[in-house]
N, C-alpha and C positions, 0 to 999 in steps of 0.2 A: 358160867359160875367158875367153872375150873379152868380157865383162863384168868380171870381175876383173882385166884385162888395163888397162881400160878406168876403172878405179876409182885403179888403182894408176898411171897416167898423170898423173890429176889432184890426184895427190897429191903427185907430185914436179916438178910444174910450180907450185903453191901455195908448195912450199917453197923454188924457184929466186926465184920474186917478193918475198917475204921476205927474201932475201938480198940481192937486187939494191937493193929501194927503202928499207928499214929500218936492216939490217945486225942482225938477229935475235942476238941472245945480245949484242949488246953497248951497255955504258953510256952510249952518248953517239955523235950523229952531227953533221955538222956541212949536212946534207942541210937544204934548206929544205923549211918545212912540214912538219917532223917533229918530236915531243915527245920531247924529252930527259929521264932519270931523273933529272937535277938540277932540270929545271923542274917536273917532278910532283911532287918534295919540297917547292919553293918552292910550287908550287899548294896542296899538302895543309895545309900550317903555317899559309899567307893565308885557308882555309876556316875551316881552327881557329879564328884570329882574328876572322874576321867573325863568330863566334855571340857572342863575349865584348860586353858591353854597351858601350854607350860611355859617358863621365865627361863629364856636364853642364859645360859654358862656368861657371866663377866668378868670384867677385873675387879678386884677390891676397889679401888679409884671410884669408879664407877657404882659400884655397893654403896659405899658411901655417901652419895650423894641422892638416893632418898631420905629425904626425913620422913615423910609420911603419905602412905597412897590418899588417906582421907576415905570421905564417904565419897564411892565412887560409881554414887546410881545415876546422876546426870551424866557420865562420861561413859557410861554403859550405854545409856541410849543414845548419844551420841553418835557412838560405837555403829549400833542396830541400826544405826540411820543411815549409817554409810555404807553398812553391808546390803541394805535395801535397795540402792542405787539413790537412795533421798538427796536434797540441800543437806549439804554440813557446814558451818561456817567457823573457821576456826580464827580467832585474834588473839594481836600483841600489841600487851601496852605499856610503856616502857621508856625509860630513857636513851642515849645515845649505842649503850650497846644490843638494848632490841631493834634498834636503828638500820646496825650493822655497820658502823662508822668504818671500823677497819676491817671487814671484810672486800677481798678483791671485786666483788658481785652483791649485786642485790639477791642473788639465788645462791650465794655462798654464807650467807648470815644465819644463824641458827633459828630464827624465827622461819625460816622458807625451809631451810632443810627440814625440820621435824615437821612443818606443814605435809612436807612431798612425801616422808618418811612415813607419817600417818594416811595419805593418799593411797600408794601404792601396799601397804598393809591391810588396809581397812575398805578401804570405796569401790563400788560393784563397776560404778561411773565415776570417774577423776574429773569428769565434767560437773558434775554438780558439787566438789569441793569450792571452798570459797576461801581467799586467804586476805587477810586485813594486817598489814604493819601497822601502827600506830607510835611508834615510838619518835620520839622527838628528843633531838642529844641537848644537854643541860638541864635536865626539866623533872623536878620532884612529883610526887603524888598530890602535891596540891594545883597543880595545872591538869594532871590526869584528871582530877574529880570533875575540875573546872568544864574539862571538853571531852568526858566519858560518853555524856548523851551523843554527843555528834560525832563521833571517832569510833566508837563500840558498839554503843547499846542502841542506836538507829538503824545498825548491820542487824539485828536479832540473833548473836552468834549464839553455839552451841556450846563452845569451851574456847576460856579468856584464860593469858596466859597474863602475870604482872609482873615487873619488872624494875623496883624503884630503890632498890637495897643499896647501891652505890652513891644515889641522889639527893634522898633523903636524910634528914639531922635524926638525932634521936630524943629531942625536945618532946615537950607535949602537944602541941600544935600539928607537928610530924607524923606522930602516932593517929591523932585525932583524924588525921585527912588520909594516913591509909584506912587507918580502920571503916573510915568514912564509904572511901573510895569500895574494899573491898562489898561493904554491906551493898551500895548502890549496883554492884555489879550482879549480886548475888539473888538482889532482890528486882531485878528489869525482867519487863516481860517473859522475854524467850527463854525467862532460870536455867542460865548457861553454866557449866564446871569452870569454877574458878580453880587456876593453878597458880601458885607463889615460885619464882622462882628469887632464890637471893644470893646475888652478883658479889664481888667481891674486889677490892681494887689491890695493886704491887704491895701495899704496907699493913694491909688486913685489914682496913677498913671494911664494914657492912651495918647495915641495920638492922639486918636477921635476928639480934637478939629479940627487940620487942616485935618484930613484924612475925618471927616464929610462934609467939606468945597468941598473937592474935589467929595465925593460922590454923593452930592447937583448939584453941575457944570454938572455931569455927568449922572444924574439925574438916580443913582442906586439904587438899596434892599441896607437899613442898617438896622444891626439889635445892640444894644446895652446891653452889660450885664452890664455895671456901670450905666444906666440910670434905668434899671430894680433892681437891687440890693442894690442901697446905699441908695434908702428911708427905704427900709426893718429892712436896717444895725444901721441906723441913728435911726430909732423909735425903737431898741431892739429887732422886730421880728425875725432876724436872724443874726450869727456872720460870718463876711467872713472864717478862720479859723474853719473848722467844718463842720458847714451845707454849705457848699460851694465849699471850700477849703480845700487840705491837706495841703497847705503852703500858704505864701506869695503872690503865683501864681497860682499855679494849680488845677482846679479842680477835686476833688474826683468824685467815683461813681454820688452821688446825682447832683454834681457840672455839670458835664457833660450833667445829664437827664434834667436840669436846662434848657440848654443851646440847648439842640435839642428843649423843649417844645419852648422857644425862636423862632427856626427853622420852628417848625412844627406852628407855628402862625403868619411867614411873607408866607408859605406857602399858608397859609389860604385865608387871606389876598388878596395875589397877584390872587391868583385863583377865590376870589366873586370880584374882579374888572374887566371892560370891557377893553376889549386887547387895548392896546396903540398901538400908530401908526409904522410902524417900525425905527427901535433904531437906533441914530445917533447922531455918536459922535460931542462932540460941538466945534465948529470951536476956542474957544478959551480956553487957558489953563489955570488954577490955579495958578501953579507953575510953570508949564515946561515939556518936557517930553523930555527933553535929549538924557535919554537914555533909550527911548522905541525902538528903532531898533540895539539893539545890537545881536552879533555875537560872537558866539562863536568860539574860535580857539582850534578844535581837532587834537589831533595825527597824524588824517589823512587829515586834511584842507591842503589845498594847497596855504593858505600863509606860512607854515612852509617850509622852507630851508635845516634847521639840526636841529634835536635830539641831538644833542650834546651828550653830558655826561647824558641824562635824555631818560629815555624809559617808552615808553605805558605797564602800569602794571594794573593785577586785584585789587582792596584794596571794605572793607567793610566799608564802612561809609555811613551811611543812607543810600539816594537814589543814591549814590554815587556807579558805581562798578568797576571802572578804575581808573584810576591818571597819572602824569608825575613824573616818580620814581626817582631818585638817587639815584644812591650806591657808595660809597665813591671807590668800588675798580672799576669803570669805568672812572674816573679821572675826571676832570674840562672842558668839552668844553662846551660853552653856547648852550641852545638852541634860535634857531634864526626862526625869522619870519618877513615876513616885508608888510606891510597894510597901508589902507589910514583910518585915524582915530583922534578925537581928546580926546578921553577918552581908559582908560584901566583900568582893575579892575583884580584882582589876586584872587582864593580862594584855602585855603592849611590847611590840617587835621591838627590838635596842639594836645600836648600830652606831660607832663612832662619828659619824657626818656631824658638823658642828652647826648643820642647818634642824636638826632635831633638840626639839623641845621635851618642858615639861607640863603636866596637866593638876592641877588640884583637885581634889573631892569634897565637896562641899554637903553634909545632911545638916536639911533643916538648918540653914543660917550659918551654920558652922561648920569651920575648916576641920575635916576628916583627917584628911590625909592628900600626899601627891605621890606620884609616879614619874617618870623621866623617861622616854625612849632613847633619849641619851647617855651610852656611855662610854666612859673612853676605852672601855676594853671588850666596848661590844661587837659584833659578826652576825647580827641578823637572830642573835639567839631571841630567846622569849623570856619573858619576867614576868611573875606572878605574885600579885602582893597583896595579902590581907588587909586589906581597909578600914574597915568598922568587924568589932568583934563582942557585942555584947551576950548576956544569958539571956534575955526575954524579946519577944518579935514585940514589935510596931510599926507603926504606919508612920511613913518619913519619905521627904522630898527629897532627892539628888539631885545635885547638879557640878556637872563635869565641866569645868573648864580650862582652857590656858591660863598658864602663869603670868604675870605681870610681864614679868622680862621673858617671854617663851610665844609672845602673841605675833609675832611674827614669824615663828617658826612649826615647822610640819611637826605631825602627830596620829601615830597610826598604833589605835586601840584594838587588841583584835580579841578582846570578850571580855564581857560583865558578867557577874553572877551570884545570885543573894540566897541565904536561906532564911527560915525562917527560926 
């Protein structure tokens, strides 16, 4: 008994001291030397913050050319995947300057540097990085959309970087095929971070105004090289030609390291901020996205009917390693397909040879439209052309074939593609 007596003494002298020096059950004292529930919240959120990395010292130049980290919870895991020793797949897609046209190297072009630059940052194993060029010089967002499934989105990457500000018009058509473009990217399997970067040519050409617009809607990474480089240009610091540029367009060596520090500082960036909630796309559009669930029609798709006069051949163009061939000695029958769809788009290698022809597009009885792999100021570039564009899907028969005057001559399609 007086052991329990003895127990229960020191339990209620425990909880008098309690009271006396704390004030037990309640928020907040005003007692020196005692921690307040307000200052262990302030403690907790300052812990938070010290694990978050901190954003390298840069130049203004460099400042500048954030527009926005975006919601940056796919590029956080990303992130966590490299540091696990995971697959990361990183792609670019783009036109001649995600290429790397005037870069001395294919490991000198800004897409490989900031790949490496992310490598050696980020990845536990450099061996399980994955890197994807995609770019293809002359070539707007509407050939991107055209060959995103087979060029990007069959990689399963983790973070797609775009590149079509210099390429692109600023029409409506333009708007509709990036907006198009980015939704399709955003919305493929592997939900990789999309990043916008927008290019910028000698006389201040860009399409960053609506493509920004859209970026903003979609609340992504943009990174800007005209917002970083034209005060430079403008105060005499630097000339685009030269310290930037080998031309008009493209950046040289310097031009490119430019353009990853760029990189490596939305990078930064996105990684001292706290992960955003997960990413979802916004219930309403920009522009439109049309033609974000297009389809492509292969050799071996099963809405083709006949080959006609055209057969599945190897060809090298870019990321290109087939096409639908002609040869004038297999004669004229169309090839025929037939889909439920309200858009069609054509793309076909050009090339000045005066043995290259043209092809008409025939839906349902009626002349569409035609295409040329001929032109006199062509080099093997590619050409992408909107064919049929109506608002409502239907069921319609193609058919592809030579020109009257064109039936002797070669013809090389290298992809079809319908939405609905």
């Amino acid at each position: 008994m007086k052991e329990h007596l003895n127990k229960l003494l020191a339990f209620l002298t425990a909880a008098l001291m309690c009271v006396s020096v704390t004030g037990c059950g309640q928020d907040e004292t005003d007692e020196e030397g005692t921690t307040t529930a307000a200052e262990i919240t302030t403690a907790d959120v300052s812990d938070t913050e010290a694990t978050l990395p901190e954003v390298p010292e840069v130049s203004d130049m460099v400042k500048r050319s954030l527009v926005s980290v975006g919601n940056n919870q796919r590029l956080l895991e990303a992130i966590e995947k490299a540091k696990n020793g995971e697959d990361v797949t990183i792609a670019y897609l783009g036109g001649s300057i995600t290429q790397g046209v005037s870069a001395s190297s294919d490991k000198l072009n800004f897409a490989y540097l900031s790949f490496e630059s992310f490598s050696n940052k980020y990845a536990k194993d450099p061996e399980k990085m994955h890197y994807i060029n995609a770019g293809i010089a002359g070539t707007p967002s509407t050939l991107g959309i055209v060959r995103s499934e087979q060029d990007i989105i069959s990689h399963n990457p983790d973070i797609v970087f775009v590149e079509f500000a210099v390429n692109d018009g600023q029409d409506l058509t333009s708007q509709l095929m990036y907006e198009s473009l980015v939704t399709r990217l955003l919305e493929s399997e592997s939900k990789p971070a999309v990043i916008l970067i927008f290019t910028v040519l000698d006389g201040g050409y860009s399409a960053q105004p609506h493509m920004q617009k859209i970026g903003e809607a979609y609340d992504l990474g943009m990174i800007s090289v005209g917002d970083a480089i034209n005060p430079e240009i403008e105060a005499g610091n630097m000339v685009f030609i030269g310290d930037y540029a080998a031309d008009a367009a493209h950046p040289n060596d310097e031009g490119n390291q430019i353009i990853c520090d760029f990189i490596n500082y939305y990078f930064d960036n996105a990684a001292a901020a706290e992960k955003s909630p997960e990413y979802a796309l916004p219930e309403t559009p920009v522009y439109g996205r049309n033609y974000a669930e297009l389809k492509n029609i292969r050799a071996d798709s099963e809405e083709i009917t006949s080959l006609g006069s055209f057969a599945k051949d190897s060809i090298d163009c870019f990321t290109y390693d087939t096409c639908f061939r002609h040869d004038p000695a297999d004669g004229n029958d169309p090839l025929t397909f037939t889909a439920d769809f309200s858009k069609l788009l054509v793309a076909v290698r050009q090339n000045s040879a005066a043995n290259l022809g043209t092809a008409e597009i025939w839906i349902d009885g009626e002349k569409a439209g035609e295409i040329s792999c001929y032109s006199e100021g062509g080099w093997g570039n590619i050409e992408t052309k909107l064919i049929y564009n109506q608002s409502e899907s239907a069921a319609h028969t193609v058919e592809i074939k030579m020109s009257e005057d064109s039936q002797e001559k070669y013809f090389y399609m290298l992809d079809i593609a319908i939405a609905e």
